[in-house]
C-alpha positions as CSV (number, residue, x, y, z in Angstrom):
1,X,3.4,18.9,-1.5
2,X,5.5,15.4,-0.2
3,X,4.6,12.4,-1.4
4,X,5.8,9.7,0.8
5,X,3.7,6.3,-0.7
6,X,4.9,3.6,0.6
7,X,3.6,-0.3,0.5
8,X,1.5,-0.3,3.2
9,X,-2.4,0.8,2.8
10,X,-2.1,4.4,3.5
11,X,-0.1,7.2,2.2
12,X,0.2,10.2,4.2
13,X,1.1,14.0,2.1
14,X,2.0,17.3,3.4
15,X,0.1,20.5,2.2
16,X,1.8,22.5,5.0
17,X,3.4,22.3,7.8
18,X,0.0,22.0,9.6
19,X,-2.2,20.3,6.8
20,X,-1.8,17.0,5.4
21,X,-3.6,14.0,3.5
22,X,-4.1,10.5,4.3
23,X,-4.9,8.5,1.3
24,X,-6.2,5.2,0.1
25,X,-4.5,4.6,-3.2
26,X,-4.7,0.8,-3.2
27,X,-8.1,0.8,-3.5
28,X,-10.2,2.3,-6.6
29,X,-12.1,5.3,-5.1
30,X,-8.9,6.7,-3.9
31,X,-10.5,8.5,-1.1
32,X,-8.7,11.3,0.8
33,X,-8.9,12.5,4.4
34,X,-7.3,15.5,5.6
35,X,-5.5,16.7,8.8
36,X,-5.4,19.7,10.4
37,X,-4.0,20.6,13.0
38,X,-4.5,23.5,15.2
39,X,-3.0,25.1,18.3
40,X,-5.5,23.4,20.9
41,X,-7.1,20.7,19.3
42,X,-6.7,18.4,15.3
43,X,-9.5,18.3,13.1
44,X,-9.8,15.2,10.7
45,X,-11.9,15.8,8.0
46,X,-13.4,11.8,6.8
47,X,-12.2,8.6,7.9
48,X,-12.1,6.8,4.9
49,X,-13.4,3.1,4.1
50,X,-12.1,2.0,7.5
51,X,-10.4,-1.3,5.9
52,X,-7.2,-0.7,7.9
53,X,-6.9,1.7,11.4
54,X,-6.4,5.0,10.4
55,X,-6.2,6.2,13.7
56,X,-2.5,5.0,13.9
57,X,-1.8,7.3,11.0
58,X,-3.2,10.6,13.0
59,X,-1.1,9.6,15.6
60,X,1.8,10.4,13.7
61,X,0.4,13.7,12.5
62,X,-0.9,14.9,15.7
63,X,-0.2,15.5,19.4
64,X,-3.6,17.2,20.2
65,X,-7.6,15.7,20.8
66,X,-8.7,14.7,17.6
67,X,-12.3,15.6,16.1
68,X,-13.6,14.1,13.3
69,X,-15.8,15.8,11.0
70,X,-18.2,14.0,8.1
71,X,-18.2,15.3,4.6
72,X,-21.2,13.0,4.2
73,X,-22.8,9.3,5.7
74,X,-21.4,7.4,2.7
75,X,-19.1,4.3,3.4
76,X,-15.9,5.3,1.6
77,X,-15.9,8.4,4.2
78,X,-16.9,7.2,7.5
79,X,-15.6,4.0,7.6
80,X,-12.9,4.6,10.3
81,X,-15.1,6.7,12.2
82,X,-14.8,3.5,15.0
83,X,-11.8,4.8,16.4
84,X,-12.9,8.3,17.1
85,X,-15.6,9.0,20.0
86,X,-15.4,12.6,18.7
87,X,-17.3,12.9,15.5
88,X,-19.7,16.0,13.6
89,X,-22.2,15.1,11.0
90,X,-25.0,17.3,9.3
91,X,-28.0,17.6,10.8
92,X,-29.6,15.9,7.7
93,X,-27.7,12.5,7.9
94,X,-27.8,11.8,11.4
95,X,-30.4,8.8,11.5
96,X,-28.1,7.4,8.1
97,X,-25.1,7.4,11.0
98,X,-27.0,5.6,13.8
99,X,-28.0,3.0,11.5
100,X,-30.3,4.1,9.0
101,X,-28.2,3.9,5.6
102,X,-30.5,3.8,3.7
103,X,-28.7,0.4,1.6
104,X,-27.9,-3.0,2.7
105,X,-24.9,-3.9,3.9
106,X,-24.5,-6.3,1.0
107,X,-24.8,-3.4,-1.8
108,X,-22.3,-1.6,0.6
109,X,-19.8,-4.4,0.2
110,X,-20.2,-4.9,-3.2
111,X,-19.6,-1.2,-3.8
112,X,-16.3,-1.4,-2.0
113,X,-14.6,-4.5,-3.9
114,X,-16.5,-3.2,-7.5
115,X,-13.7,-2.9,-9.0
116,X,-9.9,-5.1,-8.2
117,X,-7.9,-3.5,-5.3
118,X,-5.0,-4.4,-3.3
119,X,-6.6,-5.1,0.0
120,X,-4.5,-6.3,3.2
121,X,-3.7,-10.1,3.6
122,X,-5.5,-10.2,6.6
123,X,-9.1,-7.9,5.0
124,X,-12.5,-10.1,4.5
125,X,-15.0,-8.2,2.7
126,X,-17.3,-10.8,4.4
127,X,-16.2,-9.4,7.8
128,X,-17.4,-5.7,6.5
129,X,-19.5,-3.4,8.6
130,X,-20.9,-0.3,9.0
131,X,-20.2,2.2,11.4
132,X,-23.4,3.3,13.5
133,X,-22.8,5.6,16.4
134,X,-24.2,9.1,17.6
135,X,-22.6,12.3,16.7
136,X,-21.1,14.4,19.8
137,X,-22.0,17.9,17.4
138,X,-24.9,18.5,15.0
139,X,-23.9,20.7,12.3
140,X,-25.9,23.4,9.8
141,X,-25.0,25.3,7.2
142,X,-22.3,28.4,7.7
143,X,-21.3,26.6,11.5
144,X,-17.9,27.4,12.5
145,X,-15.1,24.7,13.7
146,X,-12.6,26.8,15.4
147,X,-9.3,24.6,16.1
148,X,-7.0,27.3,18.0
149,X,-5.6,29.5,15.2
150,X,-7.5,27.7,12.7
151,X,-11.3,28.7,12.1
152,X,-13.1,26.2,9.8
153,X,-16.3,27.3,8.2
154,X,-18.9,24.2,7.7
155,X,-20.9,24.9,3.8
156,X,-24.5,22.4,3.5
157,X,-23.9,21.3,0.1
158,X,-26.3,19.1,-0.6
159,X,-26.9,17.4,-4.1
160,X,-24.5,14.0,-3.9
161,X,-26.1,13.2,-0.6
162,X,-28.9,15.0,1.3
163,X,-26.4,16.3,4.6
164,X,-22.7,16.7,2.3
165,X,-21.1,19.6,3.6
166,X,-17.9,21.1,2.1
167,X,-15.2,23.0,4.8
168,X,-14.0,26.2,4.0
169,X,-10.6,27.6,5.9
170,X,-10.7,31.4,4.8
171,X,-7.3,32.3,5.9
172,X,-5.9,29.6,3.7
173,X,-8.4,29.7,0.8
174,X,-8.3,25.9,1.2
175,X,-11.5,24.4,0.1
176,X,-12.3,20.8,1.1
177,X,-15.0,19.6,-1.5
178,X,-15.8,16.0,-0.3
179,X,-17.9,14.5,-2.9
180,X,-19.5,17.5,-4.3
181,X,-15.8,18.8,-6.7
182,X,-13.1,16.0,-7.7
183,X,-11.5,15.3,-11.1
184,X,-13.8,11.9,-12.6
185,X,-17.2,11.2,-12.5
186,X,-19.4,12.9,-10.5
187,X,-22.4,10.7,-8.8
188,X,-25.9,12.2,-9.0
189,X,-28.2,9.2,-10.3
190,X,-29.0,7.1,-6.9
191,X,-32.4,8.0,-5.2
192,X,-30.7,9.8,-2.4
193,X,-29.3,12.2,-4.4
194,X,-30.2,15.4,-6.1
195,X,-29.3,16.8,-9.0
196,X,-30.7,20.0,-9.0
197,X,-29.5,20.4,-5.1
198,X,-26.1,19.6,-6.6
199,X,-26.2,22.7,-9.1
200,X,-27.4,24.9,-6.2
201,X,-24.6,23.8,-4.5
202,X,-21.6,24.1,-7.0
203,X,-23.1,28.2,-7.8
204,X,-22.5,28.6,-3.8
205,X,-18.9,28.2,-4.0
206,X,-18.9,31.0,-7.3
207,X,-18.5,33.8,-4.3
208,X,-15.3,31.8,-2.5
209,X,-11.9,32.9,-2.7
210,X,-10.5,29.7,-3.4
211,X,-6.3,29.2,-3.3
212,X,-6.5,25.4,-3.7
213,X,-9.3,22.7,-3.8
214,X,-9.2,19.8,-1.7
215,X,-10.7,17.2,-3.0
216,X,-12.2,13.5,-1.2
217,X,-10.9,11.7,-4.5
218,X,-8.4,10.7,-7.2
219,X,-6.5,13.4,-8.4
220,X,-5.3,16.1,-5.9
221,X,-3.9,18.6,-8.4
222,X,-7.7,20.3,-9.0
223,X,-7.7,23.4,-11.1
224,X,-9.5,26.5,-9.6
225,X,-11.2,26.6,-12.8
226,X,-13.2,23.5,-12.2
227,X,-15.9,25.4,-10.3
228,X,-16.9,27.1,-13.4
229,X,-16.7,24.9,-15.2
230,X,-19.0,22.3,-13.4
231,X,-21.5,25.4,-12.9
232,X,-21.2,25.5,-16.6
233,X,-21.9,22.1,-17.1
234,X,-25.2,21.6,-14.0
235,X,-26.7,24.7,-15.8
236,X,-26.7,23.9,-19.4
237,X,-28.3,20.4,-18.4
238,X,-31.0,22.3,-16.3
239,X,-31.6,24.5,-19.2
240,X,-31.7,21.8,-21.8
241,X,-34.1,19.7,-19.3
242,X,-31.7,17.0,-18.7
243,X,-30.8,18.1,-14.8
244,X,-32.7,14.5,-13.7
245,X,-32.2,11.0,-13.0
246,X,-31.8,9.2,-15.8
247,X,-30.6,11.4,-18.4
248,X,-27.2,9.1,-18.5
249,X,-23.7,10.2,-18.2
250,X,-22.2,13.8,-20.1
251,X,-18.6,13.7,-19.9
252,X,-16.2,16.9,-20.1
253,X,-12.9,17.8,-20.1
254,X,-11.6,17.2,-16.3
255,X,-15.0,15.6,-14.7
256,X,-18.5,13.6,-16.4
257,X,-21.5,13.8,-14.3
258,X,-23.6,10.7,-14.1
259,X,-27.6,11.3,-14.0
């Protein structure tokens, strides 16, 4: 993998000649969105916080129509969703897309400047929206996304929000976990989530042959050992009756999950 960060707000990385990674270091979520490319058309999974136009970053990764696919309705992922008239969501979040997030745009902005960033000169948290717009594809659980060469299987992972979906590309064993896998703190305490959906969900990836794990967050270097580990973790707190809100935050040693 090429790392090529430079001072401006994004940073793209290769994972192949046909994969790579936009990223939003400067800011403290460090969300990832993923390109790939396929003989007829590009598929880009999330669109990040939408803070700067990440459209003009595809551009340079791609020659071919661009779809954009939705990991899940949360800001952080389909903020730059405004710049693609092609876009998928899950069947279950499609009211949260056309305007039915279910928080207030204040909480939402709040959220994004929670902790100190490095914003661009000309950003004004003041001047932050949300996306609302209608999906041009509904998607369910074990859909296919074929991309010309590329065949992209959609998995309903439910758990961190009620429509998350994780992408699995079979020929490459590349697994794109959105919220559901990354290395920090896992988020399963806010009413929209669930936490026992979220164990259901980690034990459906068990059966995957998984080559590398691709990740919405923070650190891209993700063991493959990490799936256990959080289906380790989910099911001991089920067992021990803690596997609900409010149970407070266990930490382990490459992820915590907050309750």
């Amino acid at each position: 993998m090429t790392n090529s960060k430079k001072d401006n707000w994004f940073t793209i990385e290769k994972i192949d000649e046909n994969t790579s990674i936009i990223s939003e270091y400067k800011h403290w979520e460090e969300t990832h969105c993923y390109v790939l490319n396929g003989t007829e058309k590009c598929l880009l999974i999330d669109t990040g916080l939408g803070v700067e136009n990440i459209l003009e970053q595809v551009q340079i990764l791609t020659d071919k129509p661009v779809t954009v696919v939705t990991t899940h309705v949360h800001y952080d992922h389909f903020g730059g969703h405004k710049y693609f008239p092609d876009f998928y969501v899950h069947e279950a979040e499609t009211e949260w897309i056309n305007g039915g997030f279910p928080l207030a745009i204040e909480q939402v902005r709040n959220f994004l400047i929670e902790e100190p960033c490095d914003f661009p000169k000309d950003f004004n948290v003041n001047d932050y929206d949300l996306f609302k717009g209608v999906p041009t594809r509904i998607l369910k659980d074990n859909d296919t996304i074929e991309l010309g060469g590329r065949t992209i299987q959609v998995l309903h992972t439910p758990g961190h929000s009620p429509g998350h979906m994780c992408f699995f590309e079979k020929d490459k064993g590349y697994l794109y976990t959105g919220d559901l896998i990354y290395m920090d703190v896992l988020f399963a305490d806010f009413p929209s989530t669930d936490p026992i959906a979220y164990m259901n969900s980690i034990k459906k990836l068990l059966p995957l042959t998984v080559k590398k794990i691709l990740p919405a967050h923070h650190d891209l270097n993700v063991p493959l050992s990490i799936i256990k580990d959080m289906d380790k973790a989910f099911s001991k707190l089920y067992e021990k009756g803690k596997l609900k809100h409010g149970s407070g935050t266990f930490t382990y040693e490459n992820f915590g999950i907050r309750l």
